[in-house]
C-alpha positions as CSV (number, residue, x, y, z in Angstrom):
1,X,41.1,-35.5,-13.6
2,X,39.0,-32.6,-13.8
3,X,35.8,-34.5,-15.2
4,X,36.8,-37.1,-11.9
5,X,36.4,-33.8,-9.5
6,X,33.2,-32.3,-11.3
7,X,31.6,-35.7,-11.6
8,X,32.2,-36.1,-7.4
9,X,30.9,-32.2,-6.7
10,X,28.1,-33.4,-8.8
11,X,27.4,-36.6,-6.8
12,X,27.7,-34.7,-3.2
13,X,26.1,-31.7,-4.9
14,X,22.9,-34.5,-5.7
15,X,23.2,-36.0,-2.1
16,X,22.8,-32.6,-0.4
17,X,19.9,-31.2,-2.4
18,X,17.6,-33.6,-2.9
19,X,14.8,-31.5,-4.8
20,X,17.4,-29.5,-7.0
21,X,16.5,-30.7,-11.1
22,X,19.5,-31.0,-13.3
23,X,19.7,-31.3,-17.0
24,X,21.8,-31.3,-20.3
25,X,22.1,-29.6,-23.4
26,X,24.1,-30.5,-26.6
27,X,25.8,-27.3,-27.6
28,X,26.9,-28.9,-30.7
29,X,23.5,-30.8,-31.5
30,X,22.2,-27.1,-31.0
31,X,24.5,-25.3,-33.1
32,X,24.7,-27.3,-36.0
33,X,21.0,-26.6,-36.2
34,X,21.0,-22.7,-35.8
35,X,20.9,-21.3,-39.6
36,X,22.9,-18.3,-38.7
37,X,25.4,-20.7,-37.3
38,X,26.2,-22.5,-40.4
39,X,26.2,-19.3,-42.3
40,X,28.9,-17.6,-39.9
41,X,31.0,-21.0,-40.3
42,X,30.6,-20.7,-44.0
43,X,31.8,-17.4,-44.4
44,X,34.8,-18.1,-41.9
45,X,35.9,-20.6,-44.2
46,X,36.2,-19.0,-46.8
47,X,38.6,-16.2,-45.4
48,X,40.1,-18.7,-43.9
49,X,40.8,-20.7,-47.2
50,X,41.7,-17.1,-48.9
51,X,44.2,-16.2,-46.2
52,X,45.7,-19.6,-46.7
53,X,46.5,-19.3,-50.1
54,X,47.7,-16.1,-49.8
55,X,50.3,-17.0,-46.8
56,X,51.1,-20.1,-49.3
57,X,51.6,-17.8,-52.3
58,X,54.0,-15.6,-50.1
59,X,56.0,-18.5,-49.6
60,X,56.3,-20.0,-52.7
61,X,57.9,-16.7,-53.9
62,X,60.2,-16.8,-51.0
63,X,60.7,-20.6,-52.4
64,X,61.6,-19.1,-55.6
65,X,63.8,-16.3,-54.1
66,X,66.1,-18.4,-52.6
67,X,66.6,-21.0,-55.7
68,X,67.2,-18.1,-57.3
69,X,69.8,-17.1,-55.0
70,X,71.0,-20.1,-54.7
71,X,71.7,-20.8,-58.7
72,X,73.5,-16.8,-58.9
73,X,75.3,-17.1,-55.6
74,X,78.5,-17.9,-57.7
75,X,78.3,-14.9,-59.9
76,X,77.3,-12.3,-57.3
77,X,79.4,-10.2,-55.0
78,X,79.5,-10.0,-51.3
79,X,77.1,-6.7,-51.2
80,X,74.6,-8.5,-53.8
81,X,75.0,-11.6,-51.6
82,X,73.8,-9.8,-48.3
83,X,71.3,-7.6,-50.9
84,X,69.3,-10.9,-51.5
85,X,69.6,-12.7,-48.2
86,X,67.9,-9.5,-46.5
87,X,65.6,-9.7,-49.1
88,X,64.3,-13.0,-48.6
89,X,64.8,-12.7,-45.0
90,X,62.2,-9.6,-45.1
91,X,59.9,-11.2,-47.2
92,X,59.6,-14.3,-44.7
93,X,59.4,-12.0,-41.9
94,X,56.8,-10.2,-43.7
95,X,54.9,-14.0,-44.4
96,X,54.9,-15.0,-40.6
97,X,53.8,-11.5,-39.7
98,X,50.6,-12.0,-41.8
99,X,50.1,-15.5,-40.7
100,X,50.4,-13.8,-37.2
101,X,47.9,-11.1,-38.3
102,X,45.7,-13.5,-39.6
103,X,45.4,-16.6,-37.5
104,X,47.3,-15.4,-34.0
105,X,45.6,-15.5,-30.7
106,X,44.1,-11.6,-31.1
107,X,44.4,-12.1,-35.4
108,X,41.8,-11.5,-37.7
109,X,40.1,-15.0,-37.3
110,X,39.9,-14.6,-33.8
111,X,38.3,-10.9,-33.9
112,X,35.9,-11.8,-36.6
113,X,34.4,-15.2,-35.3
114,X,33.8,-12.8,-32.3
115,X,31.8,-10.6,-34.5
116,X,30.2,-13.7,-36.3
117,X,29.8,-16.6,-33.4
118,X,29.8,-15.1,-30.4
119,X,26.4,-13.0,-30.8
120,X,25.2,-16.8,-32.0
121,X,26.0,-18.5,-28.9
122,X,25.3,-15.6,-26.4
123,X,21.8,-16.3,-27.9
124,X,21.8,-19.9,-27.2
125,X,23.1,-19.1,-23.7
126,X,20.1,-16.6,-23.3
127,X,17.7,-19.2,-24.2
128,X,19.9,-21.6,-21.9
129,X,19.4,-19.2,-18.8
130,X,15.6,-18.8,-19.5
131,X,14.9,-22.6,-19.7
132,X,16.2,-22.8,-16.7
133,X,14.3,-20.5,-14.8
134,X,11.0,-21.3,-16.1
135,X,11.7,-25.2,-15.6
136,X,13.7,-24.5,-12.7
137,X,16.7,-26.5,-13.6
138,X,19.4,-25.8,-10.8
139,X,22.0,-26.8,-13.0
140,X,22.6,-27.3,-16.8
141,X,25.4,-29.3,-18.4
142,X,26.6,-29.2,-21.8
143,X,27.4,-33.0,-23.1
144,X,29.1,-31.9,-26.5
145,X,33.1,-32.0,-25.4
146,X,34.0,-32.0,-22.1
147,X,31.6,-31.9,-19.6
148,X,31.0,-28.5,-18.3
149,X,28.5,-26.5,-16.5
150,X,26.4,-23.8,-18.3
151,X,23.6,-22.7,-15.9
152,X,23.8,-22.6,-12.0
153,X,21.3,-21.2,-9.5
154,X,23.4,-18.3,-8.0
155,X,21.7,-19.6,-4.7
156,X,23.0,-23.2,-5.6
157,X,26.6,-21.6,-5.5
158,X,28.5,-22.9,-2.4
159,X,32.1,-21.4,-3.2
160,X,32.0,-18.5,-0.4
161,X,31.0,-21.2,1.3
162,X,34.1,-23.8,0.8
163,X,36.4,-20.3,0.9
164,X,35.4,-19.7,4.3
165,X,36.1,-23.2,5.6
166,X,39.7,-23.5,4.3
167,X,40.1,-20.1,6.0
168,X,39.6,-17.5,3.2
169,X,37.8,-14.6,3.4
């Protein structure tokens, strides 16, 4: 639905200004070409991989934990009983805590692919804006994914425009 509207803004956008130049870039084509790029993703793999396996490990001793407790849960008494549930409660509240830490939405992965990527594609956006301006693109579209805009004129912009006619200020 969305790629239905942008594609009809496009079209009317192309009727009413007849000179404007458009053009596309592949952010993908682009990136899989950028050294640094392939380095940064390199390097986030492998934390990635080493975070895994530590998450996994964490598990596998709760795994072992509970067969444990399982196989003595005859033999011990209520106290040891609750003892060793808490214990293997902790320990798996302990392993989604540093999954959290690790891969959540503000985790490590998240703050150090900022660190890593982001300068990368700020770059490419840079280069992005410039190309437009000297070529005088009005608009640039990335093809890689969705379809999405990544350069507009500021004087191409008409949403003050549409505000004002549905009564906004």
């Amino acid at each position: 639905m969305k790629k239905l509207i942008l594609i009809a803004c496009l079209g009317l956008f192309c009727f009413t200004t007849h000179a404007q130049k458009f053009a596309y870039v592949d952010s993908d084509y682009i990136l899989e070409r950028v050294p640094e790029y392939q380095s940064a993703q390199e390097q986030l793999d492998k934390m990635t991989l080493s975070w895994q396996e530590d998450i996994e490990q964490l598990y596998q001793e709760i795994d072992q934990l509970y067969k444990k407790y399982q196989a003595d849960q005859i033999l011990l008494t209520q106290d040891m009983k609750v003892k060793r549930e808490n214990e293997i409660i902790n320990k798996e509240k302990a392993a989604k805590e540093l999954q959290r830490k690790r891969f959540g939405p503000e985790g490590d992965l998240f703050t150090k692919r900022q660190e890593l990527v982001k300068p990368i594609q700020d770059k490419i956006y840079n280069a992005i804006q410039d190309l437009a301006t000297e070529k005088r693109f009005g608009v640039i579209f990335d093809k890689s994914g969705e379809l999405s805009m990544l350069f507009a004129d500021p004087d191409l912009d008409k949403s003050d425009d549409i505000l004002r006619m549905l009564g906004y200020k």
